[in-house]
C-alpha positions as CSV (number, residue, x, y, z in Angstrom):
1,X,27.5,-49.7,2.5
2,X,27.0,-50.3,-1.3
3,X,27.7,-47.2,-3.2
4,X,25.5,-46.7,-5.9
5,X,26.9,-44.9,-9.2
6,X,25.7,-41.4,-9.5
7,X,23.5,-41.3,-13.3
8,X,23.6,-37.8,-14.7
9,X,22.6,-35.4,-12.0
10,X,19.1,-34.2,-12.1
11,X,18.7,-30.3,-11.8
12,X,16.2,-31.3,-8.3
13,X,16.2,-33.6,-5.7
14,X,13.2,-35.2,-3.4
15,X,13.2,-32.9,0.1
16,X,10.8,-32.9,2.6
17,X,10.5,-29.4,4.8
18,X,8.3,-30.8,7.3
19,X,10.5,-34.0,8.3
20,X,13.4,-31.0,7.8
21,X,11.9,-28.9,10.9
22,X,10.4,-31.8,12.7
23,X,14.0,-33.9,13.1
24,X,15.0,-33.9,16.8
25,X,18.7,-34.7,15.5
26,X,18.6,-31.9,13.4
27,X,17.0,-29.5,15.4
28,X,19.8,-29.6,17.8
29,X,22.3,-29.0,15.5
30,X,22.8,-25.1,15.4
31,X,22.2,-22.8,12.2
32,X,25.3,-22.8,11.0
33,X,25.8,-26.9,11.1
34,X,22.1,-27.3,9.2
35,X,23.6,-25.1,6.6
36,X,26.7,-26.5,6.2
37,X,24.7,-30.0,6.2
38,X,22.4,-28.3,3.2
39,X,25.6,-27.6,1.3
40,X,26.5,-31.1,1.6
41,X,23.8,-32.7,0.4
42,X,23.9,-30.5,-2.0
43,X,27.5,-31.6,-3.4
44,X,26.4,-35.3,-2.4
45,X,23.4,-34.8,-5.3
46,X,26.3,-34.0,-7.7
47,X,29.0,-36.9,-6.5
48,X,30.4,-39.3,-9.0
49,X,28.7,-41.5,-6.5
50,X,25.2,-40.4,-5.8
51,X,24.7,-39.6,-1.6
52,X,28.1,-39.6,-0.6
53,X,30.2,-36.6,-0.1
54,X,32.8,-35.9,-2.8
55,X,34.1,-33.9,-5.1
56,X,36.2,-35.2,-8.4
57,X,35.6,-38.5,-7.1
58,X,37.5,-37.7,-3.9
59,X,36.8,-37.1,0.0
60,X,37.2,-33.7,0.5
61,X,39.2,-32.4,3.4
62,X,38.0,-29.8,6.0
63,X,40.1,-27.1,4.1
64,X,38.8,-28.4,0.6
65,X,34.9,-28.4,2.2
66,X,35.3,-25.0,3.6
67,X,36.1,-23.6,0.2
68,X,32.6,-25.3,-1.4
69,X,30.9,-23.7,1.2
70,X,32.0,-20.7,1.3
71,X,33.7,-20.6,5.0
72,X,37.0,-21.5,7.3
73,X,39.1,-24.5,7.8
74,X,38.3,-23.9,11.6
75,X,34.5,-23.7,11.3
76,X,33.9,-26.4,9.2
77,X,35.9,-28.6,11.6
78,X,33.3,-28.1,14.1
79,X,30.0,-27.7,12.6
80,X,31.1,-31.3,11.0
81,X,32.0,-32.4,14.5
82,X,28.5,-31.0,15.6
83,X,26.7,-33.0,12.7
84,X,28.3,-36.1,13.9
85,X,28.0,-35.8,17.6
86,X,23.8,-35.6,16.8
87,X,23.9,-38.4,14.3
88,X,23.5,-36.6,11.4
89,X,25.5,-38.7,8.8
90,X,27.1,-41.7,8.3
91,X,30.6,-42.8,7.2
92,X,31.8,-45.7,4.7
93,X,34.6,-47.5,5.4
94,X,36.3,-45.6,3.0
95,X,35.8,-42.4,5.0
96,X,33.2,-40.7,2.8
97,X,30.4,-39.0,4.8
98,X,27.0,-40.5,3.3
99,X,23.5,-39.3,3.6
100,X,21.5,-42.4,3.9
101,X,18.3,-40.8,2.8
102,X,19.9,-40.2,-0.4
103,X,21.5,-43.3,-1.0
104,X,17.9,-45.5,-0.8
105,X,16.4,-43.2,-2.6
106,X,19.1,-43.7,-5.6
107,X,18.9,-47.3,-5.3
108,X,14.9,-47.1,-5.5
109,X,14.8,-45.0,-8.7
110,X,17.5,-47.0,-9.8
111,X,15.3,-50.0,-9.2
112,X,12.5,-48.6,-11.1
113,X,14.7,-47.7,-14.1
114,X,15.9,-51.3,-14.5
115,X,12.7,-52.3,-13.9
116,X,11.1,-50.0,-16.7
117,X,13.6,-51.0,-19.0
118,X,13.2,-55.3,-18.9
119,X,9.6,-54.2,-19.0
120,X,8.4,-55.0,-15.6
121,X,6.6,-53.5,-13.4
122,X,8.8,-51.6,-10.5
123,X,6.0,-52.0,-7.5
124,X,6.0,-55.5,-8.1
125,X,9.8,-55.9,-7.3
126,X,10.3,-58.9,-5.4
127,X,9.2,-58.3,-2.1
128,X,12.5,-59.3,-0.2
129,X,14.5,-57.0,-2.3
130,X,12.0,-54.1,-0.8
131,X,12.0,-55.5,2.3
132,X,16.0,-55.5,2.4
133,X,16.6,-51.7,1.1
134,X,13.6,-50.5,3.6
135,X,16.2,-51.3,6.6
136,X,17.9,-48.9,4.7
137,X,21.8,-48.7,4.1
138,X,22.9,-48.4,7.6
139,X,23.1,-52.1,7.9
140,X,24.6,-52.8,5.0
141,X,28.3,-52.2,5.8
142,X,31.5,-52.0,4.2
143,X,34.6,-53.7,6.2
144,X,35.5,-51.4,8.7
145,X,32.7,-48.6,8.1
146,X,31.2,-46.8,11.1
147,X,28.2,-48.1,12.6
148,X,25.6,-45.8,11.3
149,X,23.8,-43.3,13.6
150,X,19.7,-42.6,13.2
151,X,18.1,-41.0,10.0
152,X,18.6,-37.6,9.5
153,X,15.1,-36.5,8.5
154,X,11.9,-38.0,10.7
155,X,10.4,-40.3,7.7
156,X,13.8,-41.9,7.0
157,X,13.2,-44.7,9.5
158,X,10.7,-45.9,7.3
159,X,11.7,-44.6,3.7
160,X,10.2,-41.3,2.0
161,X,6.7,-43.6,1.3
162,X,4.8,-42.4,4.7
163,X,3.1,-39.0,4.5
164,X,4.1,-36.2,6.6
165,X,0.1,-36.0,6.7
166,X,-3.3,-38.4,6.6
167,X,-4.5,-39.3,2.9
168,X,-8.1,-38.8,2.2
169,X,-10.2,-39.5,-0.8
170,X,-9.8,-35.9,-3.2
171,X,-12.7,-37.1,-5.5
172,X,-14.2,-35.0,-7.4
173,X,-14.5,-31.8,-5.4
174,X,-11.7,-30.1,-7.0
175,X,-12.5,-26.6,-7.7
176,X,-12.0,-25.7,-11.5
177,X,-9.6,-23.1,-10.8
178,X,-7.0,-25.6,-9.1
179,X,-8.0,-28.5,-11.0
180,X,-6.6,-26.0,-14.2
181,X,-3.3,-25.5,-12.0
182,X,-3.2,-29.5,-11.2
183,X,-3.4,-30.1,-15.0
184,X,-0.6,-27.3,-15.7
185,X,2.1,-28.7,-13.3
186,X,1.7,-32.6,-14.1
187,X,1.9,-31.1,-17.8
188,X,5.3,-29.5,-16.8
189,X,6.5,-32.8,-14.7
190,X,6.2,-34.5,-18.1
191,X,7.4,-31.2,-20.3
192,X,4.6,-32.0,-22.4
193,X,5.3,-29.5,-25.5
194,X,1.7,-29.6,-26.5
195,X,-1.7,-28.2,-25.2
196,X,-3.2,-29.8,-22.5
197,X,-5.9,-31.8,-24.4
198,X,-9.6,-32.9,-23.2
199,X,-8.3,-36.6,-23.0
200,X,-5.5,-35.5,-20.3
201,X,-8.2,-33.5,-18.3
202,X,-10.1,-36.7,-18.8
203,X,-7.5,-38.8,-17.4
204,X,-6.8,-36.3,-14.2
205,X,-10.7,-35.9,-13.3
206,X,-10.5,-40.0,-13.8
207,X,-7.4,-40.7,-10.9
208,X,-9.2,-38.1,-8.8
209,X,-12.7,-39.7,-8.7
210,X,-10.9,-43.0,-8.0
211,X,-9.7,-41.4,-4.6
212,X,-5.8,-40.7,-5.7
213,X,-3.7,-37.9,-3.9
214,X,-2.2,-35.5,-6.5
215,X,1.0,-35.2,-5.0
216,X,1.4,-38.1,-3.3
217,X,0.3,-40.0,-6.1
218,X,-0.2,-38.4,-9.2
219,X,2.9,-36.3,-9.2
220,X,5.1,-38.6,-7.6
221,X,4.2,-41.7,-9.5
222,X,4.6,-39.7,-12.9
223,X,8.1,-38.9,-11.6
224,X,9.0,-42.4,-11.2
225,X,7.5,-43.0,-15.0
226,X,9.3,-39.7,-16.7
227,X,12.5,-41.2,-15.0
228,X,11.8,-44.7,-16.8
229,X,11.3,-43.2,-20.3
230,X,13.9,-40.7,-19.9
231,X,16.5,-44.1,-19.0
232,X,15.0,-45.4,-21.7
233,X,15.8,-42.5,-23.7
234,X,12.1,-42.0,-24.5
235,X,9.6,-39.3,-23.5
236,X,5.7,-39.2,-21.7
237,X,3.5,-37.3,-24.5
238,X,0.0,-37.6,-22.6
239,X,-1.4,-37.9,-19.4
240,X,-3.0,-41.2,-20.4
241,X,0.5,-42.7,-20.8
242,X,1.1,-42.9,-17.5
243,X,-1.9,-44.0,-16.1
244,X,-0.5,-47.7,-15.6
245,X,2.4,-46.3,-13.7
246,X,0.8,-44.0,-11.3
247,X,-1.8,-46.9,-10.8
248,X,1.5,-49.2,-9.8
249,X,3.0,-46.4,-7.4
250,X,0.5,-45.8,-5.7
251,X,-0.3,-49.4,-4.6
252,X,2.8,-50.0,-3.7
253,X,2.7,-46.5,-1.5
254,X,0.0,-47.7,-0.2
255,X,1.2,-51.2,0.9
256,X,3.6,-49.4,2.6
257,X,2.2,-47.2,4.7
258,X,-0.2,-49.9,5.5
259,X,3.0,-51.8,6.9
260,X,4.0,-48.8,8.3
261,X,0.9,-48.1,10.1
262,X,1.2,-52.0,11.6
263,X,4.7,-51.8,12.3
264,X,3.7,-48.7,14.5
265,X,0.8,-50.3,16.1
């Protein structure tokens, strides 16, 4: 595995309560391991290196883990044992437990930032180095690492592009009343300072003619662009701005659920 460096932590992280619930894996795992797993990912967020489990730049031991989350020596023992009996997690060869959800999805954002910065476009990355981090990290490994075990969410076979749900065309049937609350929480995504203006209502009634989904999309997409200008050291000031960014996530989302849908036919 190829650790990626953590950048400064982010107050939030992508998670995906459908492909929580609907994970056989998980599912088998009892209450108490999920939780302790949810504590985990949570200190993995915050690792020196982003998706593996440690804390001051160390792997914690049963004793040290049971005193992050809150429990016993003996407990955590066996709700870690559980984890890894269903294929939960993963191990590096250096013996840090990795989620390797997180670690693609690091190395993705990553991919855009560099991208943003050289001024390059990051859904036209070269299509092998896509094609190489969509068989994910558990085939990249370190001397001596543990084979890794299945994803431990349902979409992480194929990477955090495919919906938990079919896509259809919004248009323009948005009712006024949520197309107001639309233009309110992409204006908080950005932290735009300002009032909405008519040009970024413009812009929003523009994507959702053309047929994009707001949170697939729209939301997502501006994500990927507030994370490029904020590498950068720079800010998103209008809707407008990231119109051409939006536009590049979402054809590369949809090339891949397209080669997700022919993959699974």
């Amino acid at each position: 595995m190829t650790a990626t460096k953590s950048s400064a932590a982010k107050p939030w992280m992508k998670f995906y309560p459908q492909d929580w619930r609907a994970d056989e894996k998980l599912r088998m795992c009892s209450l108490a391991a999920r939780g302790l797993w949810m504590e985990m990912l949570a200190i993995m967020h915050r690792s020196d290196r982003y998706g593996q489990l440690l804390v001051g730049g160390n792997v914690p031991t049963p004793a040290q883990l049971a005193v992050q989350a809150g429990s016993s020596e003996t407990e955590v023992e066996a709700l870690l044992a559980e984890l890894r009996n269903a294929g939960v997690f993963s191990v590096s060869g250096a013996g840090a437990i990795y989620s390797r959800r997180m670690i693609r999805d690091e190395k993705r954002a990553q991919n855009a930032r560099k991208n943003g910065k050289s001024g390059g476009n990051p859904s036209l990355s070269k299509t092998k180095n896509n094609h190489a981090s969509d068989k994910g990290e558990d085939n990249v490994q370190d001397k001596g690492e543990v084979k890794a075990q299945r994803p431990e969410t349902r979409d992480q076979k194929e990477e955090s592009y495919k919906p938990a749900i079919p896509i259809s065309p919004e248009r323009d049937s948005v009712p006024i009343g949520e197309f107001d609350q639309r233009c309110r929480a992409l204006a908080q995504i950005i932290n735009l300072t300002r009032p909405i203006a008519a040009s970024d209502r413009a812009q929003l009634q523009a994507w959702i003619r053309e047929g994009f989904h707001f949170e697939y999309h729209v939301i997502e997409g501006a994500k990927v662009v507030v994370a490029r200008e904020e590498a950068k050291g720079g800010s998103v000031r209008s809707f407008k701005y990231l119109d051409g960014g939006i536009r590049d996530y979402r054809a590369e989302w949809l090339a891949e659920r397209n080669r997700l849908n022919g993959a699974a036919a």
